[in-house]
VEXDREN-2710 file (C-alpha; in Angstrom, 1 decimal):
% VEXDREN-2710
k/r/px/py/pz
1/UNK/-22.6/-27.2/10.4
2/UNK/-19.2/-25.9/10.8
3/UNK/-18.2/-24.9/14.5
4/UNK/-14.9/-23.6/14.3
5/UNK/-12.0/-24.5/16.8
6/UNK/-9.9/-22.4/19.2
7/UNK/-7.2/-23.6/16.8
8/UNK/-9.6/-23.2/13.5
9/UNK/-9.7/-19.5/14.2
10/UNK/-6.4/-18.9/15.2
11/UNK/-4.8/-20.7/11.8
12/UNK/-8.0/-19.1/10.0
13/UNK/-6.2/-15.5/11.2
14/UNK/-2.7/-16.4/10.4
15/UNK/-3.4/-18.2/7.2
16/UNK/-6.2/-16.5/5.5
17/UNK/-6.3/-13.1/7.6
18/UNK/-6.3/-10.0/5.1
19/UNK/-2.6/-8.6/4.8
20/UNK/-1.4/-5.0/3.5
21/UNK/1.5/-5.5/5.6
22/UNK/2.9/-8.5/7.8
23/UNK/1.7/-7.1/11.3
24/UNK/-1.0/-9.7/12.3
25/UNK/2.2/-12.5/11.0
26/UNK/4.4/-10.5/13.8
27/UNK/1.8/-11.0/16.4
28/UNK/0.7/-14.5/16.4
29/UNK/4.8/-14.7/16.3
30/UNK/5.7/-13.0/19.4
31/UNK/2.2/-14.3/21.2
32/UNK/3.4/-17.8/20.7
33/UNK/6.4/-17.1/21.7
34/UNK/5.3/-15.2/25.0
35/UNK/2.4/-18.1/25.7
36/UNK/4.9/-21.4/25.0
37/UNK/7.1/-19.9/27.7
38/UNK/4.0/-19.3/29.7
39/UNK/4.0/-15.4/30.0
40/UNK/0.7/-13.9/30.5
41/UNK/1.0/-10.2/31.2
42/UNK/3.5/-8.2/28.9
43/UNK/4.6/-4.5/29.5
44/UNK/4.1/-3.1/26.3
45/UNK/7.2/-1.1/26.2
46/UNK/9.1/-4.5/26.4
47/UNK/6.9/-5.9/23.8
48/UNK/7.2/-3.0/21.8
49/UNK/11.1/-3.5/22.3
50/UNK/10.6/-7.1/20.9
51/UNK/8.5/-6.5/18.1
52/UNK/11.8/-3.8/17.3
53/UNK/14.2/-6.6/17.0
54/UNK/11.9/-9.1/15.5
55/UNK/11.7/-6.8/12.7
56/UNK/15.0/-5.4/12.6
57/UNK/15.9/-9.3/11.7
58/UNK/13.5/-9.8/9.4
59/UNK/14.3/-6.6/7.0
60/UNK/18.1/-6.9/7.6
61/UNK/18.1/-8.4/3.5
62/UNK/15.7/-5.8/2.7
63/UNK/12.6/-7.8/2.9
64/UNK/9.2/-5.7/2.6
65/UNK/6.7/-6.1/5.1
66/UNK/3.8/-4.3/3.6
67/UNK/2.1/-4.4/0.2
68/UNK/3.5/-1.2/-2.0
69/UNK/2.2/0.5/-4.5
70/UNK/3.4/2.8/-7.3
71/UNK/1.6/6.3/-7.4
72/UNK/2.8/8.3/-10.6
73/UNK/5.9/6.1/-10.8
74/UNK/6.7/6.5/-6.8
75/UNK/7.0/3.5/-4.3
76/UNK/4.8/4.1/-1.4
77/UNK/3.2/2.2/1.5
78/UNK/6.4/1.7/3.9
79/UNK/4.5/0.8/7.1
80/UNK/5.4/3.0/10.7
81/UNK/7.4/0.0/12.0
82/UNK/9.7/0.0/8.4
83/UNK/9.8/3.8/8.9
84/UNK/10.8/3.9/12.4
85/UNK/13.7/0.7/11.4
86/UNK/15.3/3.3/8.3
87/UNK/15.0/5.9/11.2
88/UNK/17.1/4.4/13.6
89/UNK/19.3/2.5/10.9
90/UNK/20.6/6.2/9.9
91/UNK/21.0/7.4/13.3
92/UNK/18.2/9.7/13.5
93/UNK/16.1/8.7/16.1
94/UNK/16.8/7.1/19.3
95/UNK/15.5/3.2/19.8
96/UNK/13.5/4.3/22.7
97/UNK/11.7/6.9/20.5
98/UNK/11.3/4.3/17.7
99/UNK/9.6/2.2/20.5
100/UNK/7.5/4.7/21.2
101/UNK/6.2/5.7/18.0
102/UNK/6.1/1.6/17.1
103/UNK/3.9/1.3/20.1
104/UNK/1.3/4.0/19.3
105/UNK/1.2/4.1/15.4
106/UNK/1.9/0.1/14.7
107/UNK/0.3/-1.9/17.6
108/UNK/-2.4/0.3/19.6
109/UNK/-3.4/2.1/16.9
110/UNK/-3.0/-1.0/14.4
111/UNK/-2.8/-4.5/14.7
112/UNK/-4.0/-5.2/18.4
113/UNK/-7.1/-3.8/17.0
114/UNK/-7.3/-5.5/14.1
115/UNK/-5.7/-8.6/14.9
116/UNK/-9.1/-10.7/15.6
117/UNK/-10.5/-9.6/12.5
118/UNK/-10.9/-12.5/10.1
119/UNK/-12.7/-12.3/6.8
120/UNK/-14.0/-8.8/7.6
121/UNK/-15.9/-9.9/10.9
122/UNK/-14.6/-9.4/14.4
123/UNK/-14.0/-13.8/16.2
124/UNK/-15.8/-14.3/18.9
125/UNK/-12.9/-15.9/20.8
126/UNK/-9.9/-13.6/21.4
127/UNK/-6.4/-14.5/22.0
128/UNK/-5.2/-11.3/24.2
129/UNK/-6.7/-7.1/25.3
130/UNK/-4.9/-4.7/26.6
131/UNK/-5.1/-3.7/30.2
132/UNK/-7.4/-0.6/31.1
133/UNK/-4.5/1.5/31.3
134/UNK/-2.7/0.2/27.8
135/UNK/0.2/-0.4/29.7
136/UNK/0.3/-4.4/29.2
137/UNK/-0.8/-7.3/26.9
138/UNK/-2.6/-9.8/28.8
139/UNK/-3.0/-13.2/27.3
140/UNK/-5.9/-15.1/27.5
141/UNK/-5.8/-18.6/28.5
142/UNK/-7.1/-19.8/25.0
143/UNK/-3.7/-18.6/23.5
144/UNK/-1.9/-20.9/26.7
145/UNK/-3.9/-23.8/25.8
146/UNK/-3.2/-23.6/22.2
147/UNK/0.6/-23.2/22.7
148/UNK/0.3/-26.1/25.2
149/UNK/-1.1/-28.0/22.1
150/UNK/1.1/-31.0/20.8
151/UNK/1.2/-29.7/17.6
152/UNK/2.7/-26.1/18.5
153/UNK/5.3/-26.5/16.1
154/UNK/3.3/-26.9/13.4
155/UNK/1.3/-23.5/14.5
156/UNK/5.0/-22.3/14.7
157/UNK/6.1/-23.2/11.3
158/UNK/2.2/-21.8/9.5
159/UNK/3.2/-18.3/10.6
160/UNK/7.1/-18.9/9.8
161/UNK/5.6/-19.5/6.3
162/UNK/3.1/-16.9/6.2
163/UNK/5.9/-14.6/6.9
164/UNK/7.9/-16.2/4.2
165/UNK/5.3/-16.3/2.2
166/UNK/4.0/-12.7/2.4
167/UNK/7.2/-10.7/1.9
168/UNK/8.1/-12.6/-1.5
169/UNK/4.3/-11.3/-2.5
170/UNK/4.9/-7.8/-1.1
171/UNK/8.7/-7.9/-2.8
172/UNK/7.3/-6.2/-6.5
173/UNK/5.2/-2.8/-5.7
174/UNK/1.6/-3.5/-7.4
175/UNK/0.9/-1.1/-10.3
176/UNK/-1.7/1.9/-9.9
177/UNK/-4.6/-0.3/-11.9
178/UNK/-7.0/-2.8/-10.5
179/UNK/-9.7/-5.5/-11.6
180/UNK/-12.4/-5.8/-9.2
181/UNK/-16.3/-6.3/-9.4
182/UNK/-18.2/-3.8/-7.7
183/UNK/-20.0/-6.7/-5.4
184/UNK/-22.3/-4.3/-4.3
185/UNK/-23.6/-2.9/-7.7
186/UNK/-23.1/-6.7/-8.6
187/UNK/-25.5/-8.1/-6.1
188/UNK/-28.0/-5.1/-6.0
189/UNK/-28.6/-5.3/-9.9
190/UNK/-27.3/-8.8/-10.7
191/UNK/-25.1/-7.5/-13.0
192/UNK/-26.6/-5.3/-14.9
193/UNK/-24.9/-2.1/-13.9
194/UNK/-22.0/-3.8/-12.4
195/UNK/-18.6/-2.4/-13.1
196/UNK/-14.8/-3.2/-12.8
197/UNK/-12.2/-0.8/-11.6
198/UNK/-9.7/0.4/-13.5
199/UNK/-7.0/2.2/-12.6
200/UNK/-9.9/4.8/-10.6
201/UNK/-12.1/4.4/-13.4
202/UNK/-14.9/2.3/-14.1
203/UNK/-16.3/0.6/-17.0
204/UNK/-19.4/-1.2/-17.4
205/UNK/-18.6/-4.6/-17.1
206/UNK/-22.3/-5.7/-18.5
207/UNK/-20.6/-8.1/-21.6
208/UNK/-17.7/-9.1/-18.8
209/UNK/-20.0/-10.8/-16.4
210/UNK/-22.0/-13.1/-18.6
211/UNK/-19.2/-14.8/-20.1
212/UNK/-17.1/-15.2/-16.8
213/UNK/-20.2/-16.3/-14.9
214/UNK/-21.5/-17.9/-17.7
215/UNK/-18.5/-20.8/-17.6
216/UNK/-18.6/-20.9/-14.0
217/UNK/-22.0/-20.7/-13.3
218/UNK/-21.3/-18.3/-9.8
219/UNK/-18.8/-20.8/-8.9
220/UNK/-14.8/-19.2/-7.8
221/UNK/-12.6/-20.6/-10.4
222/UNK/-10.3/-22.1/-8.2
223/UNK/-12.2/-23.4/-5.3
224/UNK/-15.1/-24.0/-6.9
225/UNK/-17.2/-22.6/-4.1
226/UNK/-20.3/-19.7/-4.5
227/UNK/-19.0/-16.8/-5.6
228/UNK/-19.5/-13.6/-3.1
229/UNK/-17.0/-11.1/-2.9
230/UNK/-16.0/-10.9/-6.3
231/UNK/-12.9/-10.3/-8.2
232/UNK/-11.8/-10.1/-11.3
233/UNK/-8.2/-12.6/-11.5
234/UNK/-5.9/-12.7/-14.2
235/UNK/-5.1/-16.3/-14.1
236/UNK/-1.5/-16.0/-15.5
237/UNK/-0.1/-13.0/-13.4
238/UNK/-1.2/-9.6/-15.1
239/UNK/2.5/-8.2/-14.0
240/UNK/3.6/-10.6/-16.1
241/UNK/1.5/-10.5/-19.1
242/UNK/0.6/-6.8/-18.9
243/UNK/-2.6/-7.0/-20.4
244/UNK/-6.2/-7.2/-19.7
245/UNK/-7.3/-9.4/-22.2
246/UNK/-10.6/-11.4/-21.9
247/UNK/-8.8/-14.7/-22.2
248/UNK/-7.2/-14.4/-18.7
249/UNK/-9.5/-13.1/-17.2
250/UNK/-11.7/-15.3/-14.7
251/UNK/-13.8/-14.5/-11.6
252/UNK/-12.8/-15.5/-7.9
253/UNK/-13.6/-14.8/-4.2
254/UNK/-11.9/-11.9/-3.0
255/UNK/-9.6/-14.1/-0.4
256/UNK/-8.5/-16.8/-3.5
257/UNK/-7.7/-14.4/-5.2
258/UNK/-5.5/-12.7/-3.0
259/UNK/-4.2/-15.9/-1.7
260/UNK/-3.1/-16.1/-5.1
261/UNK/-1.8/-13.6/-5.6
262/UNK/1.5/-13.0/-8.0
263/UNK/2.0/-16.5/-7.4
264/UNK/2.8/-19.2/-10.7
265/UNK/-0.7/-21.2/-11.0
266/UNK/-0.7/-25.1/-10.6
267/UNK/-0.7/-26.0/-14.4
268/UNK/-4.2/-27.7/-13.7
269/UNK/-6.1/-24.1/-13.8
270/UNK/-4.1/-23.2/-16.9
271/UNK/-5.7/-26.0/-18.8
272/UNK/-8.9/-25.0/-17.1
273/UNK/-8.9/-21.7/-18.3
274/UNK/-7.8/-23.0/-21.8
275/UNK/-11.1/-25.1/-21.3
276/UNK/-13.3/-22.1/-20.2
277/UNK/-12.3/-20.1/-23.3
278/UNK/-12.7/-22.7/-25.9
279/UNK/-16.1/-23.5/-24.0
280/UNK/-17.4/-20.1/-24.6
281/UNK/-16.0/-20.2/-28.6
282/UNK/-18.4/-23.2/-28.9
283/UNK/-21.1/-21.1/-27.1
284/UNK/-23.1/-17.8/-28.0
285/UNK/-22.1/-16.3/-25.5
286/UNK/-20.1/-12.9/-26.2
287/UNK/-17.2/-11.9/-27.1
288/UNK/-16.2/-15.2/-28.7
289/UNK/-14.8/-13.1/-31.6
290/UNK/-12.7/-11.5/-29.4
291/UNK/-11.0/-14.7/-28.3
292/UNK/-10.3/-15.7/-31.6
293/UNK/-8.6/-12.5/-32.4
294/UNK/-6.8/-12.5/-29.4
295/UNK/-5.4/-15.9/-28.9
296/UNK/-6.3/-17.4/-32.8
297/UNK/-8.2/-19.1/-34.8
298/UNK/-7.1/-22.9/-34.0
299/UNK/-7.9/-24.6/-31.1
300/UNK/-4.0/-25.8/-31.1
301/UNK/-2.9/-22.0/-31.6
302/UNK/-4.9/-20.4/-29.3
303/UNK/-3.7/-23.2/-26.5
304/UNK/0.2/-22.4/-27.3
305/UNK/-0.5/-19.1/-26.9
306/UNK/-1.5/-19.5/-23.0
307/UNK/0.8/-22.1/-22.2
308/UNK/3.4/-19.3/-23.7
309/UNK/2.5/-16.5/-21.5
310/UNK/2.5/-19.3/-18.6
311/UNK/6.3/-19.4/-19.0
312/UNK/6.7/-16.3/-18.6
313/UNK/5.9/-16.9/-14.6
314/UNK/8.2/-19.9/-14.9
315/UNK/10.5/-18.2/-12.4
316/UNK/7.8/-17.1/-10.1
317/UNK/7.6/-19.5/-6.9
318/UNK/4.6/-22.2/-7.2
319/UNK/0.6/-21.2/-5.3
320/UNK/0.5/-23.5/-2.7
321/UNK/3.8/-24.6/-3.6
322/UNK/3.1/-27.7/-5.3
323/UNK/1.5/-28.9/-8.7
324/UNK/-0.8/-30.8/-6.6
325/UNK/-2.3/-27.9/-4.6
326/UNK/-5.9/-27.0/-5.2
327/UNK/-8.1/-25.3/-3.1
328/UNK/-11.0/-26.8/-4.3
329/UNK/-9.4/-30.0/-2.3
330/UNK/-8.3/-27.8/1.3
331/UNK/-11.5/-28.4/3.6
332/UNK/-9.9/-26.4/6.1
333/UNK/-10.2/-23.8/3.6
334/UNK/-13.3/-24.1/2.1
335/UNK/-14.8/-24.5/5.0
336/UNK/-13.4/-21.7/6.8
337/UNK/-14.4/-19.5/3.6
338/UNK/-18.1/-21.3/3.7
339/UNK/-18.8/-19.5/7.0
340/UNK/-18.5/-15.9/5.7
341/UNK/-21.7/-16.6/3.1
342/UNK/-23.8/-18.7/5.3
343/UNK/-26.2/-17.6/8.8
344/UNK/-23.0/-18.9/10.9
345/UNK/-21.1/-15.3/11.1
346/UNK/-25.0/-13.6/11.3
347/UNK/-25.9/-16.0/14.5
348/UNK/-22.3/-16.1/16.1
349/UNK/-21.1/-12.9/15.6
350/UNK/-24.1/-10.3/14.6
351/UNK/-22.7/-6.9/13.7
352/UNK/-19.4/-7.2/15.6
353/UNK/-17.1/-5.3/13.2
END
């Protein structure tokens, strides 16, 4: 059975934590920075002020730190914190009032809420509260030990990286449509009335589901683990390709595929999903005709094809940043991910939210 770690939960919430902006990244920043010099009660108006300069760094090149999105051809989805920044940039509020409005709207209203969330449940094991009257940050002596630990730097560099990593993914704004399984429908009716969303609408994904599910047999396509929390991925990135077509198409956990992302696939689940949809042309399964007349008649055409579209993402940095990254082989991962479909959350945790 998988116990998690002090250190398992806190590189659990930096690493695989859900992001629409880069707040929780911030946080585990500034706490590490406060518990390796061995602070342990913060005013939050001085925290507030260093979260203001952290940030100030960070978007001085223009750097997004929240996920946009285009509504009827308009950007949106500038966080308080990014607000506040352009704000005082121009000259029209004061930094104290920036502070102020930081404090309320970005971290007691936001993130020091939400920060010990991981994979939709509430840790058992928190890293900091704030004092009865709001007024300070108190560390707990979990976050001490853990920047104590030999291998702080490491810890250091993850969230350097995850900060790195999320504002190149948050750098395009992500178009109005969407591709995910309605898990609910999904696991209420095992598929029979499940739909995908698109763009606010839904279609009956009935003839989607088989052939998807039917390669991977309720396995994620790229970690290989039970599917729960499904999504619909477009293996080659649809802002690249710019269609829905069923021969990019795959299904993955909600995290991998987020984790994934815009990113350029390792080559390894290009070839894999060349397998999968030559698999279901030598199958009855449906929609075979539609692969042909998508991608080709020939095996060798309809390959070419793929890898075509693939370098179209040539530019696009590397998932995992290597060829040889898989998640199928990250144990931290998997077993991290593990935990959110088995009795451990149910008999740790019960209906914290």
């Amino acid at each position: 059975m998988f116990e998690p770690t002090t250190k398992n939960f806190w590189r659990g919430i930096v690493l695989y934590g859900s992001n629409q902006s880069t707040y929780k990244i911030g946080l585990a920043e500034r706490l590490l920075d406060y518990a390796i010099r061995n602070i342990t009660k913060v005013p939050l108006d001085e925290f507030g002020d260093d979260w203001l300069t952290a940030y100030l760094s960070r978007t001085k090149n223009g750097r997004p730190q929240s996920r946009r999105r285009l509504v009827n051809g308009i950007e949106k989805g500038l966080t308080y914190t990014e607000q506040q920044i352009e704000l005082y940039k121009q000259g029209k509020t004061t930094r104290e009032k920036a502070i102020g409005v930081i404090i309320d709207r970005s971290l007691d209203k936001m993130v020091l809420q939400k920060f010990h969330t991981l994979f939709k449940r509430k840790i058992p094991e928190t890293f900091f509260e704030l004092s009865d009257n709001k007024s300070h940050l108190i560390l707990h002596d979990n976050l001490l030990d853990l920047a104590a630990d030999k291998q702080i730097n490491d810890l250091k560099n993850e969230v350097v990286g995850r900060w790195d990593l999320l504002e190149y993914g948050f750098s395009k704004p992500d178009n109005e449509e969407s591709l995910i399984v309605d898990s609910k429908s999904y696991n209420t009716n095992h598929g029979r009335d499940a739909f995908i969303i698109i763009k606010n609408k839904r279609k009956n994904l009935t003839p989607l589901i088989p052939i998807l599910n039917g390669y991977q047999q309720g396995k994620c396509f790229y970690c290989n683990d039970e599917l729960f929390d499904i999504h619909v991925d477009h293996v080659i990135p649809h802002k690249a390709v710019q269609h829905d077509a069923i021969c990019h198409l795959v299904l993955a956990h909600e995290q991998c595929n987020e984790e994934k992302h815009d990113f350029r696939p390792p080559k390894r689940f290009v070839q894999k999903l060349i397998d999968r949809n030559e698999s279901v042309l030598k199958s009855d399964l449906p929609l075979k005709e539609e692969l042909k007349k998508v991608l080709g008649m020939s095996a060798q055409e309809r390959s070419q094809k793929v890898w075509k579209e693939y370098s179209l993402v040539k530019d696009h940095p590397l998932w995992g940043g290597t060829e040889k990254f898989n998640p199928a082989n990250d144990q931290f991962y998997r077993q991290m991910l593990r935990s959110l479909n088995t009795s451990f959350w149910d008999r740790h945790l019960g209906n914290l939210q």
